[in-house]
C-alpha positions in Angstrom: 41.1 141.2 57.8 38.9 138.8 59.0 40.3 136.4 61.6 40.2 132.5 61.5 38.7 130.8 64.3 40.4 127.6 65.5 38.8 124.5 65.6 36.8 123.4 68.5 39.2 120.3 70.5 36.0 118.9 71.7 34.8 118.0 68.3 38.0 116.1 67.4 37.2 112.2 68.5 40.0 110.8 70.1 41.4 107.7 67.7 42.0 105.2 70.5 38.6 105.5 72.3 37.3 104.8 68.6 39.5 101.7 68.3 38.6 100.7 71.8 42.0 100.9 73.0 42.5 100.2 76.8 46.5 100.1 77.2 49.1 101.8 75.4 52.0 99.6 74.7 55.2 101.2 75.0 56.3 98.9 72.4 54.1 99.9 69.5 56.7 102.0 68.1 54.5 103.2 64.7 51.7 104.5 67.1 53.7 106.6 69.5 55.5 108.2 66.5 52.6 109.5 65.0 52.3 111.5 68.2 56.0 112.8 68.4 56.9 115.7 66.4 60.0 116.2 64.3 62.2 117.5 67.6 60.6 114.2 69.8 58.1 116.1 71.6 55.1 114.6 72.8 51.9 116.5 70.7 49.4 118.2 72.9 45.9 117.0 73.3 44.4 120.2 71.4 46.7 119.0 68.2 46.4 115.1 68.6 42.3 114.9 69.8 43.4 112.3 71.9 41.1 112.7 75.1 42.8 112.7 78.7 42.4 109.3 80.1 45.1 108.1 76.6 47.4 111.2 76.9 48.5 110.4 80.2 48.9 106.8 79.2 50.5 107.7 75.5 52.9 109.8 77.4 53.7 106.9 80.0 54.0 104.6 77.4 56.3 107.6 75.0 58.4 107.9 78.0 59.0 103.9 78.9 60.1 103.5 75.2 62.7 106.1 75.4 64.2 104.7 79.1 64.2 101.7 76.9 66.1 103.2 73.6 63.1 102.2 71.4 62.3 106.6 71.0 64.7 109.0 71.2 64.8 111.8 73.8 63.9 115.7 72.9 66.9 117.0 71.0 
């Protein structure tokens, strides 16, 4: 049984550096749900492709919206 490699994260382009995105708006609630899963966990970078500089600021932004009731916490 031959073994399935994963793919590389590095070839995955990260969507908001594509649209130009500089900020994050906690208030966008269709984007930040896209990177929630089913439980309300914030997707990793490896799953997403979303590069460094926006995960810090899509899990700011995931985390203001919650203090603010917009997301819901983990169950």
């Amino acid at each position: 049984m031959k073994k399935e490699r994963r793919t590389d994260p590095r070839s995955k382009k990260c969507p908001f550096c594509d649209k130009g995105v500089k900020y994050i708006d906690w208030k966008d609630y269709p984007t930040l749900k896209t990177y929630t899963d089913y439980f309300g966990n914030i997707m990793k970078r490896y799953y997403s492709g979303v590069c460094l500089k926006h995960q810090k600021m899509l899990k700011n932004s995931i985390e203001r919206s919650r203090f603010m009731g917009m997301l819901a916490y983990r169950k």
